[in-house]
Residue frames as a rotation matrix with the C-alpha (Angstrom) as fourth column:
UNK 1
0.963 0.254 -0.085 -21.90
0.253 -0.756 0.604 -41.21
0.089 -0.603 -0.793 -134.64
UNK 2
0.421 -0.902 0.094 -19.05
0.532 0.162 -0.831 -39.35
0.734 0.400 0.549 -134.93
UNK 3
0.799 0.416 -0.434 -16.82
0.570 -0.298 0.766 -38.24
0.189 -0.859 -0.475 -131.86
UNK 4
0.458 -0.223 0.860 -15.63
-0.361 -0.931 -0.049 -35.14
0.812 -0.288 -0.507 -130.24
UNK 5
0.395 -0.099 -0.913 -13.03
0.885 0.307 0.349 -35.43
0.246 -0.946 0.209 -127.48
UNK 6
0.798 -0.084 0.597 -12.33
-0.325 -0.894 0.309 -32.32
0.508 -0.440 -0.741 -125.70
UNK 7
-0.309 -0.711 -0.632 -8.90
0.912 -0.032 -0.409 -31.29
0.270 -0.703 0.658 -123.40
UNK 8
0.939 0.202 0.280 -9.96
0.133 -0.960 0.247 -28.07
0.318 -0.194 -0.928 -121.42
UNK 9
0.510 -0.755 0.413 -7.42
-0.178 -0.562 -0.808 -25.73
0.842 0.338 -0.421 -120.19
UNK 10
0.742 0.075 -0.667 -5.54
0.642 0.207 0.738 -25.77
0.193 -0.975 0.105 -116.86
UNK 11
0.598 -0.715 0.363 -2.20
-0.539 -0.693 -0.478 -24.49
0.593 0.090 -0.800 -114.86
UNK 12
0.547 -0.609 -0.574 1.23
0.448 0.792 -0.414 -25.25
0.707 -0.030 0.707 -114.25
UNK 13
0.766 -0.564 0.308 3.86
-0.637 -0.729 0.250 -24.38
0.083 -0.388 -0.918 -111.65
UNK 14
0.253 -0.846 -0.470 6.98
-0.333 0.380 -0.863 -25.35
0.908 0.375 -0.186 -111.09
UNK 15
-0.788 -0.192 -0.586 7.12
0.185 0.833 -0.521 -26.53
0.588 -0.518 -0.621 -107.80
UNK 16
-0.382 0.815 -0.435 4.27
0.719 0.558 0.415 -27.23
0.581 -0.154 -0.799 -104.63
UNK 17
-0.369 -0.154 -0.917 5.38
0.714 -0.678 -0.173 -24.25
-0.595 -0.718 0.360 -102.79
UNK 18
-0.973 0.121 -0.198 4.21
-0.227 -0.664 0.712 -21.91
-0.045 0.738 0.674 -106.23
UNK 19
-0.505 0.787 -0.355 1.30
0.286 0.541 0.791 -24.05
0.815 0.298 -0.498 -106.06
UNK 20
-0.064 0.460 -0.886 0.20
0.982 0.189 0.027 -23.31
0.180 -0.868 -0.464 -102.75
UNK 21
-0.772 -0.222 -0.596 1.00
0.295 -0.955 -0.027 -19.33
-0.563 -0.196 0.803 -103.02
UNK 22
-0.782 0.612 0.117 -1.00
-0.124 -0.338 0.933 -19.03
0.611 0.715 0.340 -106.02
UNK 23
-0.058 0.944 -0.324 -4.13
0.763 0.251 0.596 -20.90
0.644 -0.213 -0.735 -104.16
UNK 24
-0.165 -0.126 -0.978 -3.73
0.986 -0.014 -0.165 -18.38
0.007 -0.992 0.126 -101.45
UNK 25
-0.756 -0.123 -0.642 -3.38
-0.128 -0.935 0.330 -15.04
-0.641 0.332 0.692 -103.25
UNK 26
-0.952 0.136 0.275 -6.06
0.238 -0.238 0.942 -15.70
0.193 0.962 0.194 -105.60
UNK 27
-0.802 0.506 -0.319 -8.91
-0.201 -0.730 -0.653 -13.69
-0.563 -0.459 0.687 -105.53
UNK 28
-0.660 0.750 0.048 -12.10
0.736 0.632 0.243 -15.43
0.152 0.195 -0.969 -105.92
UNK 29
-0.773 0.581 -0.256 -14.86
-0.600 -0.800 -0.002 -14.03
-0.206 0.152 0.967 -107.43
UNK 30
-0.627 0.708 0.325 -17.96
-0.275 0.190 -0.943 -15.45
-0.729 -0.680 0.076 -107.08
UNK 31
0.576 0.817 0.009 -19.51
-0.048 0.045 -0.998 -14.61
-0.816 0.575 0.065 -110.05
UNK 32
0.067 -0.721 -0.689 -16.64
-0.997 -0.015 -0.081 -14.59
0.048 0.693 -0.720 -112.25
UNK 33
-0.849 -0.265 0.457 -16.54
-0.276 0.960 0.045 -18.51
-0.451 -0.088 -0.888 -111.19
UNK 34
-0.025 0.939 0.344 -20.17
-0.167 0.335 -0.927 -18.90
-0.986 -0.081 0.149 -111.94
UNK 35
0.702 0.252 -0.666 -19.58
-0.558 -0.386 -0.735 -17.69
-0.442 0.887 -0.130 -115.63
UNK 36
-0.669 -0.742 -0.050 -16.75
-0.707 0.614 0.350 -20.43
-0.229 0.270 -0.935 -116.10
UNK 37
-0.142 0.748 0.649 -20.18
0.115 0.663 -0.740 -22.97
-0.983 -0.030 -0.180 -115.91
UNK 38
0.705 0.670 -0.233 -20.84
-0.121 -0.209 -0.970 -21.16
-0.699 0.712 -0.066 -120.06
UNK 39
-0.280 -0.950 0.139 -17.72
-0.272 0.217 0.937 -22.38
-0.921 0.225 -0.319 -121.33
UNK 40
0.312 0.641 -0.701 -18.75
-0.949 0.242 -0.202 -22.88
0.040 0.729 0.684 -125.29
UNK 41
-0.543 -0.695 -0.472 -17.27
-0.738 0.663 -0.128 -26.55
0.402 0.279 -0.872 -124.48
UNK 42
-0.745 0.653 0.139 -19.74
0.057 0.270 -0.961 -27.35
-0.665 -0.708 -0.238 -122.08
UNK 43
0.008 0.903 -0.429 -22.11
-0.610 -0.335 -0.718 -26.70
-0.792 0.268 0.549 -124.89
UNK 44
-0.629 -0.490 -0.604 -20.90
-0.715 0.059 0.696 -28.83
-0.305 0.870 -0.387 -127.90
UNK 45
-0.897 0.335 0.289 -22.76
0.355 0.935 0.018 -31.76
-0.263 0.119 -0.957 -127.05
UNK 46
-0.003 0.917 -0.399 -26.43
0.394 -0.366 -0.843 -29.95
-0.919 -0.159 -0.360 -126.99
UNK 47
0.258 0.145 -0.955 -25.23
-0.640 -0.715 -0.281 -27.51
-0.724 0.684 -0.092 -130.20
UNK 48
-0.704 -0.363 -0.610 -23.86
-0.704 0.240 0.669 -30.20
-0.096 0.900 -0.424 -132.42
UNK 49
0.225 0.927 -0.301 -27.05
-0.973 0.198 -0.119 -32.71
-0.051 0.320 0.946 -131.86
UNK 50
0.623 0.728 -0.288 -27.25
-0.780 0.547 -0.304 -36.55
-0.064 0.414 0.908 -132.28
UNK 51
0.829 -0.551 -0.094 -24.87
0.113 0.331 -0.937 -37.17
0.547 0.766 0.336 -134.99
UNK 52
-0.064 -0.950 0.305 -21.85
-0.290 -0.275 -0.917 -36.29
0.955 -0.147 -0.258 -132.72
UNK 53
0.732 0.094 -0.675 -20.91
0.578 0.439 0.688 -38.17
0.361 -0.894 0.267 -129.19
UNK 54
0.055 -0.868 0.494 -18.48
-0.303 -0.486 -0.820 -35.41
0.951 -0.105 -0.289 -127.00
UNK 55
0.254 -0.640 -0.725 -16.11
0.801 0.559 -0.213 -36.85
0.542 -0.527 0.655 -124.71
UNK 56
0.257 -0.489 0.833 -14.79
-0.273 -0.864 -0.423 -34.29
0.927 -0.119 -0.355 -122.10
UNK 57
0.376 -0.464 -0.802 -13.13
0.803 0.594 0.033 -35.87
0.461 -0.657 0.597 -119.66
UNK 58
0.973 -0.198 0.121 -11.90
-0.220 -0.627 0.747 -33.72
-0.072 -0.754 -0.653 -116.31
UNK 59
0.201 -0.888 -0.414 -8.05
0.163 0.447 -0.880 -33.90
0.966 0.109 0.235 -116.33
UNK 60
0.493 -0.149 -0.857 -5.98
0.867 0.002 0.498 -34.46
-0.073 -0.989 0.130 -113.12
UNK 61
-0.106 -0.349 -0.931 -5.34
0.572 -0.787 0.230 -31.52
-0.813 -0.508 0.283 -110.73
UNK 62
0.332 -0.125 0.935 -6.04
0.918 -0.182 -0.351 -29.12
0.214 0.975 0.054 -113.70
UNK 63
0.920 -0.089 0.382 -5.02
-0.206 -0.938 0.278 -26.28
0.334 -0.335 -0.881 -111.64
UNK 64
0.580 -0.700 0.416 -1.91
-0.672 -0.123 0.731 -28.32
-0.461 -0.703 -0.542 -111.02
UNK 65
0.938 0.117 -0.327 -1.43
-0.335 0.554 -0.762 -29.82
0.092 0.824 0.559 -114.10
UNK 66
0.155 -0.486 0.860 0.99
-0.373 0.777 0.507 -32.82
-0.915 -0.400 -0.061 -114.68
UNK 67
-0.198 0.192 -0.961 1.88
-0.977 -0.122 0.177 -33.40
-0.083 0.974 0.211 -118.06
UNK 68
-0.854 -0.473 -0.215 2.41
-0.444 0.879 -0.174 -37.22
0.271 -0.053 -0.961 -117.23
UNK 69
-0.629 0.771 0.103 -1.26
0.040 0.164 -0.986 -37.44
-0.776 -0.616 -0.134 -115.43
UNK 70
-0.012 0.515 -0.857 -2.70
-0.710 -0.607 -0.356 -35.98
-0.704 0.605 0.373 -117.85
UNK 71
-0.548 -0.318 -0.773 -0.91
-0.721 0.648 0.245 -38.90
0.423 0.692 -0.585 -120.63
UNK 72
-0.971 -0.042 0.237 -2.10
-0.178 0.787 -0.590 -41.57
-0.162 -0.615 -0.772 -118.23
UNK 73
-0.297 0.935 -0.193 -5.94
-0.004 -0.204 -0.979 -40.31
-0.955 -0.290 0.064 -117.97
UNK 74
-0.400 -0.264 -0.878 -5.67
-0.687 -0.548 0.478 -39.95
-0.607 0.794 0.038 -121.27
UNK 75
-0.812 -0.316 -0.492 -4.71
-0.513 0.787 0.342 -43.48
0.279 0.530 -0.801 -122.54
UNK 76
-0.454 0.854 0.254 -8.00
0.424 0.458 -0.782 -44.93
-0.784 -0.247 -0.570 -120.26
UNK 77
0.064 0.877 -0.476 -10.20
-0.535 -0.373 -0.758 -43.43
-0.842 0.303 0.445 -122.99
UNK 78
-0.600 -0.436 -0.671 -8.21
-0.777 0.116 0.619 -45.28
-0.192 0.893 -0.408 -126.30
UNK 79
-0.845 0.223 0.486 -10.05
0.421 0.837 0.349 -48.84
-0.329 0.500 -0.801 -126.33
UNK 80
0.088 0.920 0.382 -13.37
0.679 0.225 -0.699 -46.80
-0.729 0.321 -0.604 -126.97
UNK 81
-0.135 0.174 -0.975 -12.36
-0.461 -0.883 -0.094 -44.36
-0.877 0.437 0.199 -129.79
UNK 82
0.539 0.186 0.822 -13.40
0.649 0.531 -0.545 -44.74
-0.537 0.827 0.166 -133.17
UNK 83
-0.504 -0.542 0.673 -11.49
0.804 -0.009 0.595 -43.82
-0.316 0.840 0.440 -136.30
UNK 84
-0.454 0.235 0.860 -12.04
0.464 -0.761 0.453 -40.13
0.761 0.604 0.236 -138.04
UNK 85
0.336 0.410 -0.848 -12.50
0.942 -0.130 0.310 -38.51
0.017 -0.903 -0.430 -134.53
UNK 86
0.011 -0.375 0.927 -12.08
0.484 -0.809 -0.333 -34.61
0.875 0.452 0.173 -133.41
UNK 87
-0.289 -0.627 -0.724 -9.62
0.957 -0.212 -0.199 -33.46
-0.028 -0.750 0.661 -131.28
UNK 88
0.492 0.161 0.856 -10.69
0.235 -0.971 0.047 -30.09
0.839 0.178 -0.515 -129.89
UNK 89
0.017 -0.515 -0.857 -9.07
0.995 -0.080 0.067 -28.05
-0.103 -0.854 0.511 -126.95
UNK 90
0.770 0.153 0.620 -8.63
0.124 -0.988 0.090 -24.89
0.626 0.007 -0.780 -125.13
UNK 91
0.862 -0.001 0.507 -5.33
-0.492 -0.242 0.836 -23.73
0.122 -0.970 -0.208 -123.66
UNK 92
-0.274 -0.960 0.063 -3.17
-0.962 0.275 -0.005 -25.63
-0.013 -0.062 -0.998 -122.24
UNK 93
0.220 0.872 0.437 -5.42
-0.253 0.483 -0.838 -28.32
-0.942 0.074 0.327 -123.29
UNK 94
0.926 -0.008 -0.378 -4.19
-0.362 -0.311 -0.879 -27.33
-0.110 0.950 -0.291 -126.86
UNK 95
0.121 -0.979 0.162 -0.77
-0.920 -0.172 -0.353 -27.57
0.374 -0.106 -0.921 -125.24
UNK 96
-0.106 -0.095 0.990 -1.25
-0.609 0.793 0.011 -30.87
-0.786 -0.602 -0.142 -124.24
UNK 97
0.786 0.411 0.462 -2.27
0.018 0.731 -0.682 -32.15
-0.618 0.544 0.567 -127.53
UNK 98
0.751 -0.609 -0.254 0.48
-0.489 -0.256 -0.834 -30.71
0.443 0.751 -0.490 -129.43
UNK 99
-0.281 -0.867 0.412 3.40
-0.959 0.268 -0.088 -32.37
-0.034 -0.420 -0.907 -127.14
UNK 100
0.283 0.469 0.837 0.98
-0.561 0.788 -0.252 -35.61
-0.778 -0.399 0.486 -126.89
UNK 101
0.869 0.495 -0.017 0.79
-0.101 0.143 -0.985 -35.71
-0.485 0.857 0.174 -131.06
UNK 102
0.596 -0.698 -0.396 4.04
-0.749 -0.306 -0.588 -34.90
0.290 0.647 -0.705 -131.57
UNK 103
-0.299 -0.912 0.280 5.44
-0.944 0.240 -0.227 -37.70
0.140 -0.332 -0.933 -129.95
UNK 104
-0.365 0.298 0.882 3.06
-0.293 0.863 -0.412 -40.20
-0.884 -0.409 -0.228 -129.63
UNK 105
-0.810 0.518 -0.275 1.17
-0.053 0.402 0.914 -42.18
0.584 0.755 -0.298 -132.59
UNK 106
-0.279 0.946 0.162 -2.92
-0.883 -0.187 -0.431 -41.75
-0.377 -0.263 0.888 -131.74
UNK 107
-0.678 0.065 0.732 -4.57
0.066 0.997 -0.028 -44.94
-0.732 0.030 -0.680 -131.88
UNK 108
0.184 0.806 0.563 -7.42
0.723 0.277 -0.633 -44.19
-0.666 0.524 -0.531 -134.18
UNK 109
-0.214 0.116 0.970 -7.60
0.731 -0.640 0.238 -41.65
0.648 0.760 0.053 -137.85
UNK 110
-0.427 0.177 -0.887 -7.78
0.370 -0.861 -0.350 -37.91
-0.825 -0.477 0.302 -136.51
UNK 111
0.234 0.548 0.803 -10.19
0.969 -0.201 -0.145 -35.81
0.082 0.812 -0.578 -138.86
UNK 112
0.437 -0.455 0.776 -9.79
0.034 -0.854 -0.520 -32.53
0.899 0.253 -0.357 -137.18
UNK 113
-0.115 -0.615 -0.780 -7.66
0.970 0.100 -0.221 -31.16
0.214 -0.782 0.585 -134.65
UNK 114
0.540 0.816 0.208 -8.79
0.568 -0.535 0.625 -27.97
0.621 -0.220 -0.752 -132.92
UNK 115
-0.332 -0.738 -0.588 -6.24
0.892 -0.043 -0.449 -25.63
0.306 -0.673 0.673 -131.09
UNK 116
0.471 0.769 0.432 -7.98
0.564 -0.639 0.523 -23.09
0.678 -0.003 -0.735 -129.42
UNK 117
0.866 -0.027 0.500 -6.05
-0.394 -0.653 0.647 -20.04
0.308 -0.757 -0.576 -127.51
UNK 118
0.836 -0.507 -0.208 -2.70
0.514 0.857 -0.025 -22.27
0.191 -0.086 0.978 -127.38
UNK 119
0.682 -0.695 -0.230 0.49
-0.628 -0.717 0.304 -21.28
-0.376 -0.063 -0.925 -126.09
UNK 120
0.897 -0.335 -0.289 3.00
-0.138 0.409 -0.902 -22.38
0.420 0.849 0.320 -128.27
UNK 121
-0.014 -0.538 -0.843 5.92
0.716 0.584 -0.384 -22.13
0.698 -0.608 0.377 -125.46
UNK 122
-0.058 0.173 -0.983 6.60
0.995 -0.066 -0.071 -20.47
-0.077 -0.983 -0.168 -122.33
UNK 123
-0.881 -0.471 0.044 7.31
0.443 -0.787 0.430 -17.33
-0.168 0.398 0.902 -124.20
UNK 124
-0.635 0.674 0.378 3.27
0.189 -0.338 0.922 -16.73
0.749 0.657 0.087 -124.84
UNK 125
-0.032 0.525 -0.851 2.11
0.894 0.396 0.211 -17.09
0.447 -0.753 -0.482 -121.27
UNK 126
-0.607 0.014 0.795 0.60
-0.500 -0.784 -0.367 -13.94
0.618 -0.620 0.483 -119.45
UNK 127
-0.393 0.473 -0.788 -0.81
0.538 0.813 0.220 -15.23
0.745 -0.338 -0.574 -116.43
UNK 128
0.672 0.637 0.377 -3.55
0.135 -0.605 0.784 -13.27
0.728 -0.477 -0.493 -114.52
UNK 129
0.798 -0.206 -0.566 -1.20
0.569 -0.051 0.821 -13.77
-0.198 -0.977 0.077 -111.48
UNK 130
0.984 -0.173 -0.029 1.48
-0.168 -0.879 -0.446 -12.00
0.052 0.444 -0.895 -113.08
UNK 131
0.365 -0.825 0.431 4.47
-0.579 0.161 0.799 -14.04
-0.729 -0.541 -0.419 -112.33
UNK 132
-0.406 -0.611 -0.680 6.60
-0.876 0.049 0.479 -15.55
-0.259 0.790 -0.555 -114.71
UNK 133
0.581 0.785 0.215 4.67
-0.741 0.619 -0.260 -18.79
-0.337 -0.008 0.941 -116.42
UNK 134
-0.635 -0.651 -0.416 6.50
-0.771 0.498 0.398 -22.19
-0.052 0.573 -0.818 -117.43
UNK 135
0.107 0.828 -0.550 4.91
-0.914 0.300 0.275 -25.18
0.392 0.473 0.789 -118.89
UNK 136
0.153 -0.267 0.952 6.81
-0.700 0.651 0.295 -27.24
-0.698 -0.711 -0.087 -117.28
UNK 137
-0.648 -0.656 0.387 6.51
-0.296 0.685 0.666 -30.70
-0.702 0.317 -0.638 -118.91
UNK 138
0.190 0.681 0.707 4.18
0.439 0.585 -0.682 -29.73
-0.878 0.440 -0.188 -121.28
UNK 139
0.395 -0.518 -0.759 6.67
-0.783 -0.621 0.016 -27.97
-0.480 0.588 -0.651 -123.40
UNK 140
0.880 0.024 0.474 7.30
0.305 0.738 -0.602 -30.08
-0.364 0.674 0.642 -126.86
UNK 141
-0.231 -0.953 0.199 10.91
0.527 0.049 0.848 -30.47
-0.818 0.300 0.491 -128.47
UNK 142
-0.155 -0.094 -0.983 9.73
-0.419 -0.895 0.152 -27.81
-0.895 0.436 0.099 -131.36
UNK 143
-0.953 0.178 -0.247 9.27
-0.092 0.605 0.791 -30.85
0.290 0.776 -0.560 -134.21
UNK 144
-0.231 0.918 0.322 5.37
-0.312 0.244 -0.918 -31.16
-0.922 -0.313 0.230 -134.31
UNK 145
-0.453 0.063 -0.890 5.60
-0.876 0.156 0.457 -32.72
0.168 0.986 -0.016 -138.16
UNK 146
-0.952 0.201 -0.229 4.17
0.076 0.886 0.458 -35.83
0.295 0.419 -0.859 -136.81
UNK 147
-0.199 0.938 -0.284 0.87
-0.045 -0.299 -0.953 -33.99
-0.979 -0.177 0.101 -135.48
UNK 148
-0.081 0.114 -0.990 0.46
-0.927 -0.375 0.032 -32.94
-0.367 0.920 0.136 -139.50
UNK 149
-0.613 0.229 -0.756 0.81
-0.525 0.597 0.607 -36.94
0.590 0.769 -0.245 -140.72
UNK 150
-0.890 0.426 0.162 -1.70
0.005 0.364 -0.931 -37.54
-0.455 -0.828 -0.326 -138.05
UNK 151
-0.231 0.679 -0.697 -4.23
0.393 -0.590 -0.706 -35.32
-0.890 -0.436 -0.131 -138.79
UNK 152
0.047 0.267 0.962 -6.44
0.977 0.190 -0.100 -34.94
-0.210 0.945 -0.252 -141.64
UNK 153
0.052 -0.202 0.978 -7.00
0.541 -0.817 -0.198 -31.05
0.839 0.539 0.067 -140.64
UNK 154
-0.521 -0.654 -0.549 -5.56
0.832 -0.242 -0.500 -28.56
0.194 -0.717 0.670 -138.55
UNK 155
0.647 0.618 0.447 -7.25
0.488 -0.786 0.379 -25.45
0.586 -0.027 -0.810 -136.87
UNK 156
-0.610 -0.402 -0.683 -5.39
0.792 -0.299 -0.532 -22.64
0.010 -0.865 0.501 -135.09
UNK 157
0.369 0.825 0.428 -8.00
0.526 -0.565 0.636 -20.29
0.766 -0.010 -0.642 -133.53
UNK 158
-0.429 -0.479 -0.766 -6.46
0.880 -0.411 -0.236 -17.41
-0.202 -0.776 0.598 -131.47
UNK 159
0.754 0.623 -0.207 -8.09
0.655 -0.737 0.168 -14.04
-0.048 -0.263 -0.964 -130.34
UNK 160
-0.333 -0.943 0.032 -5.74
0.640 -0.251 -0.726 -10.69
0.693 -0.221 0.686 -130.75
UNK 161
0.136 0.382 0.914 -7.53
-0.621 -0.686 0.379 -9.41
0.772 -0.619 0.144 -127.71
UNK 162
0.418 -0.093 -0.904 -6.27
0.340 0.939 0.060 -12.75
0.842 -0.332 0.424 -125.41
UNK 163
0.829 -0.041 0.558 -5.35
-0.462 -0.614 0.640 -11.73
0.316 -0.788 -0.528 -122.06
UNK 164
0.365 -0.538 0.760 -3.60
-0.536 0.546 0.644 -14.74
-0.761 -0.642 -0.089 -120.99
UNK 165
0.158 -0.710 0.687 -1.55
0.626 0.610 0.486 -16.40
-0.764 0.353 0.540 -124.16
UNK 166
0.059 0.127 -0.990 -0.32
-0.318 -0.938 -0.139 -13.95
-0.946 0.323 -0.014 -126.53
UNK 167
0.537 0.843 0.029 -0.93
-0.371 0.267 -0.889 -13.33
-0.757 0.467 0.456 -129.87
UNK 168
0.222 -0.572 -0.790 2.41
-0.975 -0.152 -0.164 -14.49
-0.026 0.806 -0.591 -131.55
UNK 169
-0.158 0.264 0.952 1.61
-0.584 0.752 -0.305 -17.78
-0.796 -0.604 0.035 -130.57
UNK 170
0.842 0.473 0.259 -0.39
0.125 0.296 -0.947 -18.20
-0.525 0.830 0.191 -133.77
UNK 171
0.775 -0.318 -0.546 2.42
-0.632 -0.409 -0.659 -17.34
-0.014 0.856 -0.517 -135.88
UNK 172
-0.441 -0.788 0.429 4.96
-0.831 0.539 0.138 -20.00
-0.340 -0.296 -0.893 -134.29
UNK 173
-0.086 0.558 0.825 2.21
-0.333 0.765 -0.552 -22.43
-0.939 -0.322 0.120 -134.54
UNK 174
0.662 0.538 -0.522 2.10
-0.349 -0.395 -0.850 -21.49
-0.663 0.745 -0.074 -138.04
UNK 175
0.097 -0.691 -0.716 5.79
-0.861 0.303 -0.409 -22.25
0.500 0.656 -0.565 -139.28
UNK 176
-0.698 -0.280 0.659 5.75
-0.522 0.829 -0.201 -25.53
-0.489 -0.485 -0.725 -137.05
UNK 177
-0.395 0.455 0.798 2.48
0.526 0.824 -0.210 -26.52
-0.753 0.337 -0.565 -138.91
UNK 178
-0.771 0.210 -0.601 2.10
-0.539 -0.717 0.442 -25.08
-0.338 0.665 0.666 -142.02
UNK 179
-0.932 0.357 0.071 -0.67
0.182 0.289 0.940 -26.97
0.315 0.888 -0.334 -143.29
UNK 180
-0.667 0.352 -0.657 -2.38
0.655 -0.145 -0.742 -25.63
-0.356 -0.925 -0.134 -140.51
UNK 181
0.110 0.639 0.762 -5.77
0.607 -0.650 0.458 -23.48
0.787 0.412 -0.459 -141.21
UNK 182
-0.758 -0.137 -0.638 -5.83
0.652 -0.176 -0.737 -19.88
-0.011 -0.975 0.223 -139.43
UNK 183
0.188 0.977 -0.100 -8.53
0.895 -0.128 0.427 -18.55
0.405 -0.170 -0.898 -137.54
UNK 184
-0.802 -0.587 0.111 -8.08
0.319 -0.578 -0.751 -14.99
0.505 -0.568 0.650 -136.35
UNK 185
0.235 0.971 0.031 -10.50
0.839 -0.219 0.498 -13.23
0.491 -0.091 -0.867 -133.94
UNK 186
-0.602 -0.562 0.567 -10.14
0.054 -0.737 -0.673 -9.86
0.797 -0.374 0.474 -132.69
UNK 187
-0.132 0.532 0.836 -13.05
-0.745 -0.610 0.270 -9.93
0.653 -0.588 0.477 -129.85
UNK 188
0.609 0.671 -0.423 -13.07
-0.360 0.709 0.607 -13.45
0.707 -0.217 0.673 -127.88
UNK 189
0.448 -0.501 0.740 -10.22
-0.862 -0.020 0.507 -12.96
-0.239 -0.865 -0.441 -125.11
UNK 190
-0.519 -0.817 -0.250 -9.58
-0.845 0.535 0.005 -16.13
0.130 0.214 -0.968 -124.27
UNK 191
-0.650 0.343 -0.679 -12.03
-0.185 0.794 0.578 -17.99
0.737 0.502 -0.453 -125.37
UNK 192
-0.978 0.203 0.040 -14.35
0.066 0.490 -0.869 -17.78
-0.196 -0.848 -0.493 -122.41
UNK 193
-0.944 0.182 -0.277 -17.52
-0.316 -0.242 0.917 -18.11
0.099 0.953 0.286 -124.41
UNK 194
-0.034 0.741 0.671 -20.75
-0.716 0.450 -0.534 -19.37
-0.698 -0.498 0.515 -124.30
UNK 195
0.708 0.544 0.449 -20.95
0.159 0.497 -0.853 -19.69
-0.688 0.676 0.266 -127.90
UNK 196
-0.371 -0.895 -0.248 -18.62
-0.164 -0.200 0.966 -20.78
-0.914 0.399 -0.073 -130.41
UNK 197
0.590 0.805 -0.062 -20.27
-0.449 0.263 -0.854 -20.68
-0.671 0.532 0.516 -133.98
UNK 198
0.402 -0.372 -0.837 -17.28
-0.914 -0.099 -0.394 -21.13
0.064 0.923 -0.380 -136.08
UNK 199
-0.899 -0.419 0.131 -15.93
-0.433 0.893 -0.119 -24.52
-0.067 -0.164 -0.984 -134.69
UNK 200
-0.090 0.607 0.789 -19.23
0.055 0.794 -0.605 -25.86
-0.994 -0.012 -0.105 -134.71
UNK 201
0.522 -0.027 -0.852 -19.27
-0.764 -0.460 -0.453 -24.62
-0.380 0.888 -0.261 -138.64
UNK 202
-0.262 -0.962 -0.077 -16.28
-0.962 0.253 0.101 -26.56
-0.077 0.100 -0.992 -139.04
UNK 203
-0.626 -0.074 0.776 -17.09
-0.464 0.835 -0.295 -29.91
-0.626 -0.545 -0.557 -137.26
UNK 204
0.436 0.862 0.257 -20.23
-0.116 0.337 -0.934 -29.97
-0.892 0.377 0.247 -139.36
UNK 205
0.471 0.235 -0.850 -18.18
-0.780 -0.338 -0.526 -29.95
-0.411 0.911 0.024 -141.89
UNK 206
-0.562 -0.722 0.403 -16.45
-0.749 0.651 0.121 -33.21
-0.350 -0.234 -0.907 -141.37
């Protein structure tokens, strides 16, 4: 059985006081929250079947994201992975794997690696709230050559209709990993989906 570990997506601020404005000013919609429940991630396990165990672990505070938490929560999952796993993500989720990879060695073989909707640095971030965005400490030192001798293959999947990470993202991502496959889409925002056919495509092809 071969496994699937998800990072979903999340948000940073730069300090607790930014954190607490945002929670305050944001304007909850009801049903706009409900429809966060059809995430095509939430589906992987049901659409890929059997043959595939998916991991998807909640990260800490994801609305207050920690790159360090995030590393920690992380490492509790390593004694069970097996070898020729896929790494999938949305987000800053994506952005977490790419600073994680690029600096760390991964205990087990990576088959594929999935970036979905990724800002690439702080430079790609439109946030709904409209205020300048910074990753904070999930911003990587710009070498990502040891993601590539990780990783068997590379996906970059970005919408040019993305509200919230623009679309030159994909092209940075590109000269930092060239062996990288791209995915363009012109109609899937940011990835809030039920259904994703073309990553499952993929996976199946592993």
């Amino acid at each position: 059985m071969q496994q699937i570990l998800h990072i979903h997506g999340g948000e940073t601020f730069r300090n607790y006081k930014l954190y607490l404005e945002y929670l305050k000013k944001y304007s909850f919609d009801l049903e706009k929250f409900e429809k966060k429940k059809t995430d095509w991630a939430k589906h992987l396990q049901k659409d890929l079947g059997d043959n595939y165990r998916v991991i998807a672990p909640i990260m800490p505070n994801p609305r207050n994201a920690k790159y360090v938490e995030w590393k920690i929560w992380l490492e509790k999952f390593f004694p069970y992975l097996k070898d020729d796993i896929i790494l999938t993500s949305k987000s800053l989720g994506g952005t977490f794997w790419t600073k994680y990879l690029s600096e760390n060695e991964f205990p087990v073989k990576i088959s594929q690696l999935h970036l979905v909707a990724t800002p690439f640095d702080n430079n790609n971030c439109v946030p709904p709230r409209g205020e300048d965005y910074d990753l904070i400490d999930f911003n990587h030192q710009g070498d990502l050559s040891l993601i590539e001798k990780q990783v068997d293959q590379i996906y970059l999947h970005h919408s040019q209709d993305d509200p919230v990470v623009t679309f030159d993202a994909l092209s940075k991502f590109s000269k930092a990993l060239p062996s990288a496959k791209v995915l363009t889409y012109t109609d899937r925002g940011h990835f809030s989906i039920a259904q994703f056919p073309e990553i499952l495509k993929l996976i199946n092809k592993s």
